[in-house]
VONUVO-942730 format. One record per residue (C-alpha): x, y, z; residue number from 1. Coordinates in Angstrom, 3 decimals. Layout:
X	Y	Z	k
X	Y	Z	NUM
...
//
This chain:
X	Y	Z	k
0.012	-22.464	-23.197	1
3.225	-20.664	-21.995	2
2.229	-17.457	-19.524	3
4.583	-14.537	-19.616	4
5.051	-12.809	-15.961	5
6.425	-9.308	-15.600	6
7.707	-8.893	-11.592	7
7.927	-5.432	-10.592	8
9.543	-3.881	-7.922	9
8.968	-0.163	-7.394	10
11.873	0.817	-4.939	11
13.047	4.348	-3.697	12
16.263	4.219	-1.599	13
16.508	0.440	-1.082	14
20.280	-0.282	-1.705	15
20.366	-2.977	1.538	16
17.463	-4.764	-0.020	17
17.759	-4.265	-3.616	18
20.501	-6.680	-4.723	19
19.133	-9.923	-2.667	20
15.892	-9.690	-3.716	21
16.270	-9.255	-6.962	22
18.842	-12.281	-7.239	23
16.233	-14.573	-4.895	24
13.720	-13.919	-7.898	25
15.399	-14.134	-11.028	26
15.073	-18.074	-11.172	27
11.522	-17.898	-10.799	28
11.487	-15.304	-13.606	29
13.456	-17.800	-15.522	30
11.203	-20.531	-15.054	31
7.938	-18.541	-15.432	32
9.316	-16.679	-18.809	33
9.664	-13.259	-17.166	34
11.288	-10.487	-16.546	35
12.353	-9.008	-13.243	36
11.394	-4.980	-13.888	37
13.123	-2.336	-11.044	38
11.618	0.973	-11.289	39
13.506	3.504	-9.642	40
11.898	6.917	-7.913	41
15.079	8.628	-7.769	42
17.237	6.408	-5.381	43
20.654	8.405	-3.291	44
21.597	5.893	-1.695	45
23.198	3.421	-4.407	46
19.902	1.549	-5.454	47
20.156	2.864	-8.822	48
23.956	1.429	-9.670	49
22.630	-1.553	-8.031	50
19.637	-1.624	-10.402	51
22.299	-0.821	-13.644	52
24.869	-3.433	-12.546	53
22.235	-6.081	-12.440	54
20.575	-5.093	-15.780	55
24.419	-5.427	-17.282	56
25.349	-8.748	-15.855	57
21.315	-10.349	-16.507	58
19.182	-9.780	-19.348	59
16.127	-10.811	-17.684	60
16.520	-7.416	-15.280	61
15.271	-4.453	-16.731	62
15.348	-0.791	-15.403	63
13.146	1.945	-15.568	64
12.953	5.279	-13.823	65
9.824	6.653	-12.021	66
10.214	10.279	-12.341	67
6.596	10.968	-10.160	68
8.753	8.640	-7.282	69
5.199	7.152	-5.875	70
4.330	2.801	-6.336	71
1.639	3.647	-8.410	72
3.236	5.128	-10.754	73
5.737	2.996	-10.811	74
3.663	0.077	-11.810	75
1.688	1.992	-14.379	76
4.751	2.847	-15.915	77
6.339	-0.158	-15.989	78
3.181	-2.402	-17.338	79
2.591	0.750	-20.170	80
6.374	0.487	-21.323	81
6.603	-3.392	-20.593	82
3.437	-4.904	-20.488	83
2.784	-5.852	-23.976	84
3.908	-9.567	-24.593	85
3.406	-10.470	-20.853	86
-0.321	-12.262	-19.221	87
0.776	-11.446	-15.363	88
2.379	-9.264	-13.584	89
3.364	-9.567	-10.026	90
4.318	-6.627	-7.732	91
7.099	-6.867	-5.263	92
7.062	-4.782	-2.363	93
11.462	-4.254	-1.826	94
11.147	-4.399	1.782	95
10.173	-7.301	2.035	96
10.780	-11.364	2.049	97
9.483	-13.399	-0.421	98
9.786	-17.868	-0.187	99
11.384	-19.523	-3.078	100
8.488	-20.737	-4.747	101
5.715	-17.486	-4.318	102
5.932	-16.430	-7.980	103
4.860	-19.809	-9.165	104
2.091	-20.824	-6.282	105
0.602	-16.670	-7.450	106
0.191	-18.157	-11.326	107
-0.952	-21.477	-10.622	108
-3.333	-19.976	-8.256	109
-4.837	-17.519	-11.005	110
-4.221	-20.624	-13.218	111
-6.584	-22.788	-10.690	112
-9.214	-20.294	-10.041	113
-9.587	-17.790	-13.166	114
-8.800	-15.163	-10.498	115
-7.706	-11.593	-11.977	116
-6.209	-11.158	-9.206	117
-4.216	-13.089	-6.680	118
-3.869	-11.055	-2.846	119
-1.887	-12.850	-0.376	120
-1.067	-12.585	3.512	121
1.374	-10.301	5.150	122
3.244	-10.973	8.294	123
5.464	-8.088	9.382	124
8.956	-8.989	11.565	125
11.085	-6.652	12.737	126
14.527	-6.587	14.360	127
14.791	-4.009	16.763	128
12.926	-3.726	19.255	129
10.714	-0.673	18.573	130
10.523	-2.429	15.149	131
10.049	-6.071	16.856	132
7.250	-3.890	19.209	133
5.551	-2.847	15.927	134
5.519	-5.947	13.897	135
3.727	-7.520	17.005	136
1.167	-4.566	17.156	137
0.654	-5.715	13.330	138
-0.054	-8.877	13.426	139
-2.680	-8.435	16.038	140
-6.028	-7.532	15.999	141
-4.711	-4.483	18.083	142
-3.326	-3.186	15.229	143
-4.776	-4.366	12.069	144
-8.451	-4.366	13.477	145
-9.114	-7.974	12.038	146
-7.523	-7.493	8.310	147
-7.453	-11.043	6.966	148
-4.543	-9.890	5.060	149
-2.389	-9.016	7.773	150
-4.161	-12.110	10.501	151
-3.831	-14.683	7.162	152
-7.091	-16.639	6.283	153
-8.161	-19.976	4.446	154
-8.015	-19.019	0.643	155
-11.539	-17.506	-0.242	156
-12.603	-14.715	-2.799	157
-11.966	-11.316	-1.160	158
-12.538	-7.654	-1.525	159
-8.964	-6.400	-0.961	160
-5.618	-8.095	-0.299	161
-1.943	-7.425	0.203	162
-1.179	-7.104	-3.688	163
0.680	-9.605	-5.638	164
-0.700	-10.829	-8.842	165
-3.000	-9.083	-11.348	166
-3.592	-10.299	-15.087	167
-2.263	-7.282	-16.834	168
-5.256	-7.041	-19.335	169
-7.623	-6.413	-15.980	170
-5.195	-4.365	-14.600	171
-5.488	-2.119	-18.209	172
-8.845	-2.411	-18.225	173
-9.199	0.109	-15.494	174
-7.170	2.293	-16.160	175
-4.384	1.128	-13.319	176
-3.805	2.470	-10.267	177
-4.977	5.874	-9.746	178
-1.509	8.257	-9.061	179
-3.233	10.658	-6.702	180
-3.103	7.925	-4.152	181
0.402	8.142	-3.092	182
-0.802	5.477	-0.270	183
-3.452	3.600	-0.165	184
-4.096	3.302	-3.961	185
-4.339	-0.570	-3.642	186
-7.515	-0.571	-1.805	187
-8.629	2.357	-4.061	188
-7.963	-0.081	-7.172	189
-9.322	-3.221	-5.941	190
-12.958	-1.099	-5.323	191
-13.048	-0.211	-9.006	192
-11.592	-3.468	-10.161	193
-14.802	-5.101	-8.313	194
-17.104	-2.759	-9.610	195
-15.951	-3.705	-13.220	196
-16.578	-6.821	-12.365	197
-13.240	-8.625	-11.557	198
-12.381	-11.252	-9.070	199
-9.587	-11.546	-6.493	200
-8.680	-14.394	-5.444	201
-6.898	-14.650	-1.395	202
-4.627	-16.869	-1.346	203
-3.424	-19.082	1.694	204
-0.570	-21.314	-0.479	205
1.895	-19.008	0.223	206
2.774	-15.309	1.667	207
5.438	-12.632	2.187	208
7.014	-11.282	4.974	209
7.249	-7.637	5.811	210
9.457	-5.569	7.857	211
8.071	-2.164	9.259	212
9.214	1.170	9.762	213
11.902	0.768	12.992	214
11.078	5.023	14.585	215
8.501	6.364	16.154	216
8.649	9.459	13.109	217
8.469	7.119	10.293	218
6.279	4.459	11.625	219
3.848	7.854	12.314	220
4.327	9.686	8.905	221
3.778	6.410	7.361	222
0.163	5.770	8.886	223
-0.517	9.549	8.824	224
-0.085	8.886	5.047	225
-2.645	5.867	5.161	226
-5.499	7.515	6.724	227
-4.906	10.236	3.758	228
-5.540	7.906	1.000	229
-8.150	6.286	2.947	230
-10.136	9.963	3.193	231
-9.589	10.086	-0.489	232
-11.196	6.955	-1.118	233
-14.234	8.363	0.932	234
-14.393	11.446	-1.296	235
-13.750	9.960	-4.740	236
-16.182	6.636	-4.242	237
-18.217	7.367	-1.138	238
-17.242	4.004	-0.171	239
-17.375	4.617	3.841	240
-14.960	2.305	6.082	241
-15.810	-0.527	7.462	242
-16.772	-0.980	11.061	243
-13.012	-2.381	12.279	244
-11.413	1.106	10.457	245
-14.008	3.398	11.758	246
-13.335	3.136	15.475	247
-9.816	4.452	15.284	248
-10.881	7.561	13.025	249
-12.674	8.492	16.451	250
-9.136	8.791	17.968	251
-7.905	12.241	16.605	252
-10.845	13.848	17.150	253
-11.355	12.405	21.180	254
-7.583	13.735	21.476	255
-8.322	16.578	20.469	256
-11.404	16.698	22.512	257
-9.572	16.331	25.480	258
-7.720	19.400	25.566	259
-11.053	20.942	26.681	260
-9.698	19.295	30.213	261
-9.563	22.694	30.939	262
-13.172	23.638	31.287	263
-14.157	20.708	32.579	264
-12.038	16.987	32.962	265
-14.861	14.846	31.499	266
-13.265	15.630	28.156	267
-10.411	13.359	29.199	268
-12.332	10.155	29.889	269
-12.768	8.923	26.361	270
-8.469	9.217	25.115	271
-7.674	7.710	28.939	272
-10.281	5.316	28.182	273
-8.943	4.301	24.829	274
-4.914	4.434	26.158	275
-5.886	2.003	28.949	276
-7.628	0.010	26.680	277
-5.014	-0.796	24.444	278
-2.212	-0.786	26.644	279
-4.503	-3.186	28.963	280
-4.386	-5.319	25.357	281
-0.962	-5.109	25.266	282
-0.270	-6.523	28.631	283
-2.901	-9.348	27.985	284
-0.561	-9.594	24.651	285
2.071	-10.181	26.756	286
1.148	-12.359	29.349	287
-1.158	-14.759	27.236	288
1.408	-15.290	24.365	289
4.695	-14.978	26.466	290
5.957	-11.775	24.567	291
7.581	-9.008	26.322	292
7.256	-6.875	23.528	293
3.144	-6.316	24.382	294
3.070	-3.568	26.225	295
5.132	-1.384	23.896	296
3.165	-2.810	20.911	297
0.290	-0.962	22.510	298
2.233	1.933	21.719	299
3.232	1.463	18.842	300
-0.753	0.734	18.053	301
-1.226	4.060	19.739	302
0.606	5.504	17.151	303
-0.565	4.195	14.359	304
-4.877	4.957	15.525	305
-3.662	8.579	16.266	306
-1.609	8.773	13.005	307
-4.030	7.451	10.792	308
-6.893	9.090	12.335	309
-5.426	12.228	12.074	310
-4.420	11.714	8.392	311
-8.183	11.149	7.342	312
-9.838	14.069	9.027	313
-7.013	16.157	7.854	314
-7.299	15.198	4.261	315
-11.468	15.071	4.812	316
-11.713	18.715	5.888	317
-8.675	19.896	3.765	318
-10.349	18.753	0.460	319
-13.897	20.075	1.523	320
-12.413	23.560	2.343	321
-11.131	23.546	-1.172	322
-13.691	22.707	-2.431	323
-16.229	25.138	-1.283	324
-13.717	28.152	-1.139	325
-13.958	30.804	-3.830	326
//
């Protein structure tokens, strides 16, 4: 049997990344009958005459623009205008690092198992060192709360993954992702692609490498933007987080809290208790595994608790007020 693969990569303003990744994967599209498929959200910075002069110099690259800008559109759109003819496809995130062979370990993995879906491990590196700081906070349980996806895990059947492969008649089935989730809208998917009855499969044969956001501002906005599509989850499926992603949601609301200082400085102790407890993490970070990046990885975690904290409650109380006002 010969399987078909459509690779996506939804992209918005990648012209460093663009060019190298795409030319990394077109021999695996070769090889796997594919296509390489660059949806474009409105790019300024070049990516789209990257995207064009690729298309004209390799059939196998396609281009397609993604007028609503978001991933999720991007990969509805491009499986609805390019789907038909193709079994898989795999989504490629374009900031990111992909080895040689991950296209073809994803198939035979689906291949192996029947999975409808193939999730892999993501481990972040940065460059800078506010970026290096971050990645660090990522990778640990300081900052990812225990996420086998992010910590990596034997290869087991799973509830939610970093995605990478879906067979495109399950990803139809359901409708796709859901384009109200402008973050987010994987974990949204994999719930209903459970409750349809669906399998993913995690794998541990191969992973990708990530690079996060390198500021304070976008590292922030970024998380802020998490905890949104998280609160959206909560409203649309009443699926409530689990225990590792409701202890940060406490952290908005205890800074907050503490500006009642004021009237009396017991409102203080629980956001001094939680800022010496991670930056107390960090240092152990630091000292136990030799980096000297830990204690500004607590910071960076700091950031991302508050951020995404904030982002749920704001979208939680937003939507409610809408909902009940005249």
């Amino acid at each position: 049997m010969s399987i078909r693969v459509l690779i996506v990569i939804p992209c918005l303003n990648e012209a460093e990344h663009l060019q190298g990744l795409a030319e990394a994967l077109l021999p695996a599209a070769r090889r796997l009958n594919g296509a390489i498929l660059i949806a474009d959200g409105g790019s300024t910075d070049g990516t789209r005459e990257i995207a064009a002069r690729l298309a004209e110099k390799d059939p196998a690259v396609l281009v397609l623009d993604n007028p609503k800008r978001i991933q999720s559109a991007a990969i509805n759109l491009a499986v609805a205008r390019h789907g038909v003819g193709f079994d898989y496809m795999i989504r490629i995130d374009a900031h990111g690092t992909y080895p040689d062979d991950y296209c073809e370990r994803l198939v035979e993995e689906a291949l192996l198992t029947g999975a409808d879906s193939v999730v892999v491990a993501m481990q972040t590196v940065g460059f800078t060192p506010f970026q290096k700081a971050t990645a660090y906070a990522q990778n640990s349980k300081l900052g990812n709360g225990g996420a086998k996806h992010r910590l990596g895990a034997a290869s087991h059947w799973a509830d939610h993954g970093h995605h990478a492969l879906m067979r495109i008649s399950a990803f139809q089935a359901i409708g796709g992702y859901d384009e109200i989730f402008s973050h987010n809208e994987d974990a949204e998917f994999d719930y209903r692609f459970r409750q349809a009855g669906y399998r993913i499969w995690m794998t541990d044969r191969t992973s990708m490498v990530y690079y996060p956001r390198a500021k304070v501002g976008p590292l922030f906005r970024q998380y802020f933007a998490y905890g949104r599509g998280r609160a959206r989850n909560v409203l649309k499926h009443r699926a409530w987080p689990s225990l590792r992603q409701l202890l940060p949601l406490a952290v908005a609301p205890v800074a907050v809290g503490a500006l009642l200082a004021v009237v009396s400085w017991l409102a203080v102790v629980p956001v001094v208790l939680w800022a010496v407890a991670c930056i107390g993490y960090g240092i152990w970070m630091a000292l136990g595994q030799k980096n000297p990046y830990g204690p500004l990885a607590a910071i960076s975690a700091m950031v991302m608790h508050f951020a995404w904290s904030a982002g749920f409650w704001r979208e939680l109380l937003t939507t409610r007020n809408r909902r009940v006002a005249p």
